[in-house]
N, C-alpha and C positions, 0 to 999 in steps of 0.2 A: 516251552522255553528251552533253549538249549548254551548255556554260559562257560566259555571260555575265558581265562586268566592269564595261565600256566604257558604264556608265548603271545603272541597278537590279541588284541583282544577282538573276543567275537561274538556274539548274543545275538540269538534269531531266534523270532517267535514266527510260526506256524512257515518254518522255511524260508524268512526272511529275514533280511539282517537289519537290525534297528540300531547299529553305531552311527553316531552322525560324526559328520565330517570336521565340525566344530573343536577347538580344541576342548574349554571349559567344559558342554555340553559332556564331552565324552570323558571327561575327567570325572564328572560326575557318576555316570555309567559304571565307569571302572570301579570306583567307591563303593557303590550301590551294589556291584556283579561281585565283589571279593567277600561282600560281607552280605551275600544273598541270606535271603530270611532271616535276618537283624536288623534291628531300628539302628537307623542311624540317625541322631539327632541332629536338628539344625544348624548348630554351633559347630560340629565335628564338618557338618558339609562344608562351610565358609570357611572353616581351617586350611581345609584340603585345598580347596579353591585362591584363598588371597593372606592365607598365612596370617601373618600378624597386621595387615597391612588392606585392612577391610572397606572399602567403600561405604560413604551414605547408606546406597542404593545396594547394599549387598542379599537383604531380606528379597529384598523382589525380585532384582535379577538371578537369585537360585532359583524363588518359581519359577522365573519365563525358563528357566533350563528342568524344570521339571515337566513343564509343562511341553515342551519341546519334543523332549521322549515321552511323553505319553500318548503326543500325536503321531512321534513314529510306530508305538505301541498301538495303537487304534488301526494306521491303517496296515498294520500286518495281520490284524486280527480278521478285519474287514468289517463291513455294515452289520453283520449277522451278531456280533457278539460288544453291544455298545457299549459295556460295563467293564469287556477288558481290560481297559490301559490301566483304568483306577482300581483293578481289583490286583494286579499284578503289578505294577508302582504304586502300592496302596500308601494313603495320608496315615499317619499312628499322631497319638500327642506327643507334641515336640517335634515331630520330623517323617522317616519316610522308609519304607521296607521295600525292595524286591523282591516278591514271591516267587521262589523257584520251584519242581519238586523234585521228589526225590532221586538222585542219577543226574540231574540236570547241570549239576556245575563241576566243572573238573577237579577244582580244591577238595570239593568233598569229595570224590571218588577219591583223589592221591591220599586223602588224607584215613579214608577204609582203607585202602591198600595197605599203608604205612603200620595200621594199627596192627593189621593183621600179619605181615613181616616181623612186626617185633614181636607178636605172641610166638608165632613158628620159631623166632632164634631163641625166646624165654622156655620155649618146650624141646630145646637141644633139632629141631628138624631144620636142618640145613639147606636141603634141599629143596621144600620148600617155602622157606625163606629166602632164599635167591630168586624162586621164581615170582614170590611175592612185590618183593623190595623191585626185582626188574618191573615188574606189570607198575609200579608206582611212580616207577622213573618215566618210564616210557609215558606217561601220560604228558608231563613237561613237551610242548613242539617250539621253545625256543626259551630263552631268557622272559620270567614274566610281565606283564603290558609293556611287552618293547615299544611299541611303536601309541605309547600313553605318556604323554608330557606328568609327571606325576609330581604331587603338592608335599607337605609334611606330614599328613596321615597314611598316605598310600606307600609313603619311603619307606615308613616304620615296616611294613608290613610286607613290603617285598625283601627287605631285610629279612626278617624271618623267615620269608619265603625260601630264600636261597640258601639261608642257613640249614634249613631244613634238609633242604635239595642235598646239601653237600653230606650231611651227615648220613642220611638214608643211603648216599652213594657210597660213605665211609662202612655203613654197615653190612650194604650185600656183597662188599669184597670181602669183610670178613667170614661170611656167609662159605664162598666162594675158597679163599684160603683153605678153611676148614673142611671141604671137599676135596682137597688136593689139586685144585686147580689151576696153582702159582707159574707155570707154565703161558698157560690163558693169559693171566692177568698182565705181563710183565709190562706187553706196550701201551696198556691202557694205565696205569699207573707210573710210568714214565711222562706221558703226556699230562696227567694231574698233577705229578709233583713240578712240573714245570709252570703250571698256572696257576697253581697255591705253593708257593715256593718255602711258605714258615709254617707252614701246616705237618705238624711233628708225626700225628695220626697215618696221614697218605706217606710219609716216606720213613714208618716204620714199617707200613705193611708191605714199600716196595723191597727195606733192607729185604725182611722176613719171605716175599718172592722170590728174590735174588739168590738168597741165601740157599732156599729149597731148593731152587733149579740148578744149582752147583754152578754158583758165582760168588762165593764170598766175600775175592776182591771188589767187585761192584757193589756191592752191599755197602763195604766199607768205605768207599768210593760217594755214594748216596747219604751217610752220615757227614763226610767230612764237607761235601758239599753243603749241606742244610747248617753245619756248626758254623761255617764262615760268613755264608747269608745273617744266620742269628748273632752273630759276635757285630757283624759291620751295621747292619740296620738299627737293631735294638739294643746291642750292647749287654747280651745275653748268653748265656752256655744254654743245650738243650739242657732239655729236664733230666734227673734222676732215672729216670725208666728208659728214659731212649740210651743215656750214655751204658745203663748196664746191657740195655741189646747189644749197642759195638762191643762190649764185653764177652758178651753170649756169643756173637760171630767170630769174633778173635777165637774165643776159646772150644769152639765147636761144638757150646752147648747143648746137649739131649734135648734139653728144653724145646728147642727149637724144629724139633722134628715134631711129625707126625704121629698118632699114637697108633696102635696097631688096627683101628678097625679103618684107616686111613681120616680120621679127624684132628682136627685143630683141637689144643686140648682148650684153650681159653684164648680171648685176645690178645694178638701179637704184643703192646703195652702192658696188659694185666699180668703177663708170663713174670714180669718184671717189679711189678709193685711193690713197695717196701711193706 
């Protein structure tokens, strides 16, 4: 088996693809592919599927959608291996598991990747923590099950999906920063702070770029933008720590440089905590 999430969804067993064309069916799939080798219980699947808003007929009509994949499962597997479909969409009590293994699902490899990017930034290696955090991004080939009509379980979960995504991406610029890389970064954080426009994180680390690269006015420039977004949308001042960076950039704080062996001494925010 080979399970894809992390963009289209995509699941083939022995080189074939077993999404069906169906929308429900493949709703199902997607449920079943996110939360590979976890029972998902019956009650969670018809969540996913009809929300509050369940059918008579909603027990039986998830088998025939269980059973549906299991015949695309069967004939991927072919005559030779009859027990496939039910041993890899296996029955549990209450409900029903996709057995993946190991390497088989992208979640789970972003999600090694991720772990091991945060160990590298907890053990001060920069370096490899950038290449980390990269290899975890890169596994994402587009926005998750785009092309998956998704229910109220699978919302929850590409929520966090993408939360994830953005914070990982918040952290190998810090990563990055702290290599002296602020050069590198400028255009790629110009275009994030454009697509997360109240996101205080992405456009302290663009001030703290700007700033490095001997822009200070743009720096300031990139605060007073974000302060007027946050005053007219939510009727809010940025936070304590962001208003003492424009402080820091006004006043040309040391803070704000690099330390001598060319590192970030802490995160561009943390420089600033009360």
């Amino acid at each position: 088996m080979d399970i894809k999430v992390l963009g289209p969804l995509s699941v083939e067993a022995c080189g074939q693809s077993i999404v069906p064309s169906a929308g429900k069916p493949r709703q199902i799939l997607a449920l079943l592919s996110v939360y590979a080798n976890q029972m998902l219980p019956v009650p969670t699947l018809m969540e996913e599927i009809w929300g509050t808003q369940m059918p008579r007929s909603a027990l039986t009509t998830l088998q025939t959608y269980i059973l549906q994949l299991r015949r695309r499962l069967a004939a991927a597997y072919g005559p030779q291996a009859p027990q496939a479909s039910k041993d890899v969409l296996a029955t549990r009590y209450g409900g029903y598991v996709l057995e993946a293994q190991p390497g088989a699902v992208d979640i789970h490899e972003y999600d090694r990747l991720v772990a091991a990017g945060r160990d590298a930034l907890d053990a001060g290696d920069d370096v490899q923590a950038s290449l980390l955090l990269r290899e975890a991004l890169a596994v994402w080939r587009g926005p998750a099950l785009v092309d998956v009509k998704v229910g109220p379980v699978l919302e929850i979960e590409l929520a966090r999906l993408e939360e994830s995504r953005l914070g990982v991406l918040e952290r190998r610029i810090e990563a990055d920063l702290r290599l002296g890389r602020h050069a590198e970064l400028l255009t790629e954080l110009t275009e994030l702070t454009a697509r997360h426009p109240l996101h205080e994180g992405l456009h302290a680390q663009c001030m703290a770029a700007l700033y490095r690269a001997g822009r200070p006015w743009q720096a300031l420039e990139v605060y007073q933008g974000l302060r007027a977004r946050l005053v007219e949308d939510l009727g809010l001042e940025p936070s304590p720590r962001l208003q003492k960076l424009q402080q820091a950039v006004l006043a040309s704080d040391p803070a704000l440089d690099l330390d001598l062996d060319g590192h970030w001494r802490r995160p561009v925010l943390d420089l600033f905590a009360a």
